[in-house]
C-alpha positions as CSV (number, residue, x, y, z in Angstrom):
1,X,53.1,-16.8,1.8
2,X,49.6,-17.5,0.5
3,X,48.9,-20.8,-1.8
4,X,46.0,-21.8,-2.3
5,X,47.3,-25.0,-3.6
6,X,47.7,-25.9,0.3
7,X,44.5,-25.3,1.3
8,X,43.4,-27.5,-1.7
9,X,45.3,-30.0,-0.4
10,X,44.2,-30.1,3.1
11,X,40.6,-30.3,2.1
12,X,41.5,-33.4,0.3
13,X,43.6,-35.0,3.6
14,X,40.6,-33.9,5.5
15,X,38.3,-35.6,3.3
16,X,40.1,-38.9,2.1
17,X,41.6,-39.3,5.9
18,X,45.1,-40.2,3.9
19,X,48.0,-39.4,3.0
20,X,48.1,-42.2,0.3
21,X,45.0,-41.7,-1.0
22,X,45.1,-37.8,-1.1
23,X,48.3,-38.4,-2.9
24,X,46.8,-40.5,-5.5
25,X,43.7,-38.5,-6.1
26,X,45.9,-35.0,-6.3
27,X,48.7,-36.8,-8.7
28,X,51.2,-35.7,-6.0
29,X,54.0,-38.1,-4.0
30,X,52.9,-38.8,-0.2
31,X,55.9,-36.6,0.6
32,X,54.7,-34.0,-1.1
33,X,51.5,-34.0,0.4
34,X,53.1,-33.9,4.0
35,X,55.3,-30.8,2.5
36,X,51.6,-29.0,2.0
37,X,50.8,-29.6,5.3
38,X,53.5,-28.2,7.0
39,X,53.9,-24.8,4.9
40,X,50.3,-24.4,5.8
41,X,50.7,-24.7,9.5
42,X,53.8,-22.5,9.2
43,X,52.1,-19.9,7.1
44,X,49.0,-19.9,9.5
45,X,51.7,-20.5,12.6
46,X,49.1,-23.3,13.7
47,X,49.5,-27.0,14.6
48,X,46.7,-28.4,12.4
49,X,46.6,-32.1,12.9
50,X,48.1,-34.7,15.0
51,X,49.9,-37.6,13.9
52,X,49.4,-40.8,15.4
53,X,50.9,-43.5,13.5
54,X,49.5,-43.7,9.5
55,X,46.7,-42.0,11.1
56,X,46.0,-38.4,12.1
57,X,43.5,-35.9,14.3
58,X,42.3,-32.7,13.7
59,X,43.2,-29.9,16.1
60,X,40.8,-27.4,16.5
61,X,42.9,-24.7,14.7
62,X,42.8,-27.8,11.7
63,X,38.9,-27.6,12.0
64,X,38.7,-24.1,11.5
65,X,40.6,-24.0,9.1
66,X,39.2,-27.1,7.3
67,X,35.7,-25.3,7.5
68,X,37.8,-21.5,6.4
69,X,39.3,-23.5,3.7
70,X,35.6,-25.2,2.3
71,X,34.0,-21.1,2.8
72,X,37.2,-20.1,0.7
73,X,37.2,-22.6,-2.7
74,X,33.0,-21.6,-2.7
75,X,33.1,-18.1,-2.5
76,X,35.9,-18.4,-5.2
77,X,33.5,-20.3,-8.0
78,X,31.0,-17.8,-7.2
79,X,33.1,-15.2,-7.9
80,X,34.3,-16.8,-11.1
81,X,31.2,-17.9,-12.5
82,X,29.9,-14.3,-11.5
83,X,32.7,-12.6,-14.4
84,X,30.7,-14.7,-16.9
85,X,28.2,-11.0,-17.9
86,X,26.9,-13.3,-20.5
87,X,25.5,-16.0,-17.7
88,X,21.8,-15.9,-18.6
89,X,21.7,-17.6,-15.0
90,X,22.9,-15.0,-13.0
91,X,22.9,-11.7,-12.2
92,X,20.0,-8.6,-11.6
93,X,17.5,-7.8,-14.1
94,X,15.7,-4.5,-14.0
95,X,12.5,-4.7,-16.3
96,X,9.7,-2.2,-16.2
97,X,6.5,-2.4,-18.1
98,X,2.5,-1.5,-18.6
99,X,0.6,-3.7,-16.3
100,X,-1.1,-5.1,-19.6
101,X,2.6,-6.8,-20.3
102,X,3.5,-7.5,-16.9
103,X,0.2,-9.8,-16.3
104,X,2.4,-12.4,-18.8
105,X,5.6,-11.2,-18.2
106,X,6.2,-10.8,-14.5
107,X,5.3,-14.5,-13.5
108,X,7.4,-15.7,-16.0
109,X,10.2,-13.9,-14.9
110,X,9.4,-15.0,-11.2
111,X,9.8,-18.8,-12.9
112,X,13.3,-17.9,-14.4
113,X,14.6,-17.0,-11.0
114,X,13.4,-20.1,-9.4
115,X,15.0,-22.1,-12.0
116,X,18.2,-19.7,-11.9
117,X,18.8,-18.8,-8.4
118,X,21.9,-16.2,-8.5
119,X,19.1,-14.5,-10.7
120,X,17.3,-11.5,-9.4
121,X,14.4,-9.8,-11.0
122,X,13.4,-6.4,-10.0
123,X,10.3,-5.8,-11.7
124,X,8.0,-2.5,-12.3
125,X,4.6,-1.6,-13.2
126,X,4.7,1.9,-15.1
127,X,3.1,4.0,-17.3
128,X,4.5,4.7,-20.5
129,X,6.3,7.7,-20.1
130,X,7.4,7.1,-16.4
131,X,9.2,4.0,-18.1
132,X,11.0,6.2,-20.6
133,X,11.9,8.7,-18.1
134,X,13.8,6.4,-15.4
135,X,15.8,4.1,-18.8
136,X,16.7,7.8,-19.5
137,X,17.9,8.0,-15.6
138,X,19.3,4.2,-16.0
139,X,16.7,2.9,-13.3
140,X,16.0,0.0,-15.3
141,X,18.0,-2.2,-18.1
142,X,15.0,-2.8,-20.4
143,X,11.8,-0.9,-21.1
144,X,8.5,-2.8,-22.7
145,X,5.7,-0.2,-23.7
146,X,2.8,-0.1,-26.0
147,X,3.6,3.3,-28.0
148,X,6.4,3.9,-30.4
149,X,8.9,7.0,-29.7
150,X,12.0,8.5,-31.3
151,X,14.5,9.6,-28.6
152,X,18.3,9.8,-29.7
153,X,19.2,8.3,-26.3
154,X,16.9,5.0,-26.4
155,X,16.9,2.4,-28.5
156,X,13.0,1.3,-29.6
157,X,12.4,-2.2,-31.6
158,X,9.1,-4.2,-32.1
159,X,8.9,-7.5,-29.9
160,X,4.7,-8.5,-30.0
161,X,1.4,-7.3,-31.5
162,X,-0.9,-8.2,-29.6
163,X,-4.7,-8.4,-30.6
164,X,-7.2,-6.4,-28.9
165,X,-10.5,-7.3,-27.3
166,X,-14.1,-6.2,-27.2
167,X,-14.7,-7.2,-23.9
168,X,-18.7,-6.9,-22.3
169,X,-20.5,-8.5,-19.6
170,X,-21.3,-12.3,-19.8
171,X,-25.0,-11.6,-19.8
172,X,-24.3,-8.5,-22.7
173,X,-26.9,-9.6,-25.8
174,X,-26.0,-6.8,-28.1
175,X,-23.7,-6.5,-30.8
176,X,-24.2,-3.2,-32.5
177,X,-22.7,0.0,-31.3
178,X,-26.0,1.5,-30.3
179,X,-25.9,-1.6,-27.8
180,X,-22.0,-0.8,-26.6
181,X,-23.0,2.8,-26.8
182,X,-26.3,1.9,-24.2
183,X,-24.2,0.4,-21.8
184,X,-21.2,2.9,-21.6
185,X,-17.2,2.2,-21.7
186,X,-14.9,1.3,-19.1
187,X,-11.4,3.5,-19.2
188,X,-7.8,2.7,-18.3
189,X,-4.6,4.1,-19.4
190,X,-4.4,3.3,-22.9
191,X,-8.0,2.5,-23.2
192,X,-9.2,5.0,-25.1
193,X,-6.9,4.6,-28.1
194,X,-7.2,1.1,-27.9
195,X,-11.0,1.2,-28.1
196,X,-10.6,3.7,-31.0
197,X,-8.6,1.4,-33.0
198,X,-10.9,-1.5,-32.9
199,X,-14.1,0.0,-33.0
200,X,-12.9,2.3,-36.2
201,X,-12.1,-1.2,-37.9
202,X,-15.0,-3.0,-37.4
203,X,-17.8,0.0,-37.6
204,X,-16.5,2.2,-39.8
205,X,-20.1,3.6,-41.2
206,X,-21.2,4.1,-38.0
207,X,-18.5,5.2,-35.7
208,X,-17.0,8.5,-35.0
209,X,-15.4,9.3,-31.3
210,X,-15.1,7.9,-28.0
211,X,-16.7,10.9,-26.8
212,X,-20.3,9.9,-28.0
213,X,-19.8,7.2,-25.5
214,X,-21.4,7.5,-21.9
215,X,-18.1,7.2,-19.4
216,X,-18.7,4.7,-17.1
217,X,-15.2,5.0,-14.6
218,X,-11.2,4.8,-15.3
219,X,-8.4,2.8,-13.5
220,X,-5.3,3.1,-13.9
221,X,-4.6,-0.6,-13.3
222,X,-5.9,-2.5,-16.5
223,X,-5.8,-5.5,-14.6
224,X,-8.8,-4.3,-12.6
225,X,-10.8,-2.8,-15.1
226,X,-12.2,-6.2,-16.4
227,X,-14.0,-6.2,-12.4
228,X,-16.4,-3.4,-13.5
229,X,-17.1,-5.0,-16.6
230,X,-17.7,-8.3,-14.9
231,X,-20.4,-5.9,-12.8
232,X,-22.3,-4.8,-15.7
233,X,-21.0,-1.6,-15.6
234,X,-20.0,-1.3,-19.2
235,X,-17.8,-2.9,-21.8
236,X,-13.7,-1.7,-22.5
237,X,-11.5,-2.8,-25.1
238,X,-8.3,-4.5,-23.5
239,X,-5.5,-6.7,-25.1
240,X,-5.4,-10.6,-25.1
241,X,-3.1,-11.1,-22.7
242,X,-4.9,-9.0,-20.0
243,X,-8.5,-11.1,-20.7
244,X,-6.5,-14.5,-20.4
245,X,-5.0,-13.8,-17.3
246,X,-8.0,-12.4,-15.5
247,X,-10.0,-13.7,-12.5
248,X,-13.1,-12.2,-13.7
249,X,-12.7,-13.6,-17.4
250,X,-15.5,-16.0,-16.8
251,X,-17.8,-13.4,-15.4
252,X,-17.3,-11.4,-19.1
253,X,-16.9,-12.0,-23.0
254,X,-15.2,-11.0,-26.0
255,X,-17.5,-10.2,-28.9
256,X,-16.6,-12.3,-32.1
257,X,-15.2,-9.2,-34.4
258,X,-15.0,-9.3,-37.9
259,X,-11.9,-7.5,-38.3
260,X,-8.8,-7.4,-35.7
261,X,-6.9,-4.9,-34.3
262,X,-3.8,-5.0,-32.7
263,X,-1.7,-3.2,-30.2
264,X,2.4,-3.2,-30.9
265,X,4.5,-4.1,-28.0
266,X,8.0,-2.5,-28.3
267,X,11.3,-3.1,-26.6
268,X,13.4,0.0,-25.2
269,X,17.2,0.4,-24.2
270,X,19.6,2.7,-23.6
271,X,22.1,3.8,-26.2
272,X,25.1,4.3,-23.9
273,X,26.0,1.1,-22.0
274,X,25.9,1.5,-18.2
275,X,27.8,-1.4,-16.5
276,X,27.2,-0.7,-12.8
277,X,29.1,-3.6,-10.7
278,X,27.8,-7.2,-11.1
279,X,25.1,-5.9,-14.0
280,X,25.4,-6.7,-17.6
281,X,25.9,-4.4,-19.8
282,X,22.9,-2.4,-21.5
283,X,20.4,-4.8,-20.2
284,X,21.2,-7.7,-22.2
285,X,20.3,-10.0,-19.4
286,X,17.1,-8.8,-19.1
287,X,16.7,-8.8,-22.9
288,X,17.6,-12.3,-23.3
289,X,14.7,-13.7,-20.5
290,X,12.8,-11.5,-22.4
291,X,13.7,-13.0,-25.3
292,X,13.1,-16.4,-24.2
293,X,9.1,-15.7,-23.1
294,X,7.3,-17.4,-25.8
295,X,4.7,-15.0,-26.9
């Protein structure tokens, strides 16, 4: 019959090269010890070690099943760590997001699973709907996006507000919105609205639509967007997380504003846990790295 017990104890003969001293350290009697021994070579029908003396040899049937027995105790805390669903160590998080978000996010997530290495992140750059759409088909545990929704299925709560940027060529001189006007704006998903907001707050006597602005291109990567305007193509309006972590920030500016706008950053879940095997239930291990990103 099975016993893991005598597996335990062989590792520890193996090891301590004793029969005294694996007694000792196991808080069995010597006998005992030898009584381990031979149930496991009965139970595995195997002569595992030779005695000579106070001493002893492996066989190689007692090497194999020295290194069977070492495989066996490992897989075994693995496994039982791996029950613990509330392990912020461990497990596979599914997080999809703007790329305005995932400039911050996704490299911190990267240097969670380095620290944490039975943690896997699975990470997606999407567009606001296409996020809702696959929590609502259980592709992902958590959802970050930059516009509010009702949906009786998802779950929608405010994490960040993050300001918003005038952003113009390093060599722009203007100020006024003639000036931004001369020089044409930059698109990107989201850009629009976001260039509405700030521009409504901070020239309310002059400004009326995005549309009496020349169009000067679109991405759909906001991350790239900030290249055109480094070229002097024209100026876009992007949040503070995407001008800090671009490569072309020193080839453009943000014009001092008087008054701010921000853009709310909103966490979204599913309603009805899913516990696929090995997951955590209804994202929370994504939503606690999350949680821990200082913003």
């Amino acid at each position: 019959m099975f016993n893991a017990q005598y597996f335990r104890t062989f590792i520890t003969l193996v090891e301590t090269g004793s029969f005294t001293r694996t007694a000792h350290r196991l808080e069995m009697t010597q006998p005992g010890v030898s009584q381990h021994v031979r149930k496991l070579e009965n139970y595995l029908d195997k002569t595992l070690i030779e005695r000579k003396g106070r001493s002893f040899t492996l066989t190689e049937s007692g090497r194999r099943a020295y290194d069977y027995a070492l495989k066996l105790f490992a897989e075994h805390e693995q496994f039982r760590h791996g029950l613990d669903d509330d392990s912020l160590d461990s497990g596979e998080c599914r997080i999809a997001s703007p790329g305005s978000v995932g400039l911050m996010l996704y490299p911190f997530m990267l240097g969670q699973q380095q620290m944490h290495p039975n943690l896997t992140v699975n990470y997606s750059f999407a567009f606001n709907h296409e996020i809702v759409n696959d929590l609502l088909e259980g592709r992902y545990d958590i959802g970050i996006v930059t516009e509010a929704l009702n949906h009786p299925d998802l779950t929608c709560t405010l994490w960040h507000k993050e300001p918003l940027c005038l952003v113009v060529p390093a060599d722009f001189a203007g100020s006024t919105l003639s000036d931004l006007m001369g020089i044409g704006f930059l698109n990107y998903y989201d850009g629009i609205n976001h260039a509405y907001s700030l521009l409504r707050a901070n020239y309310p006597g002059e400004f009326r639509s995005m549309t009496h602005f020349r169009y000067q291109g679109f991405t759909n990567e906001v991350g790239m967007v900030l290249d055109a305007v480094a070229r002097g193509l024209g100026f876009t309006v992007v949040s503070l997380l995407v001008l800090e972590t671009s490569p072309w920030q020193r080839q453009v500016k943000a014009l001092t504003l008087p008054e701010c706008a921000e853009s709310p950053v909103l966490l979204v879940r599913g309603c009805r846990a899913r516990r696929p095997s090995g997951r955590p239930s209804l994202g929370g291990l994504a939503a606690r790295c999350i949680a821990a990103q200082p913003i």
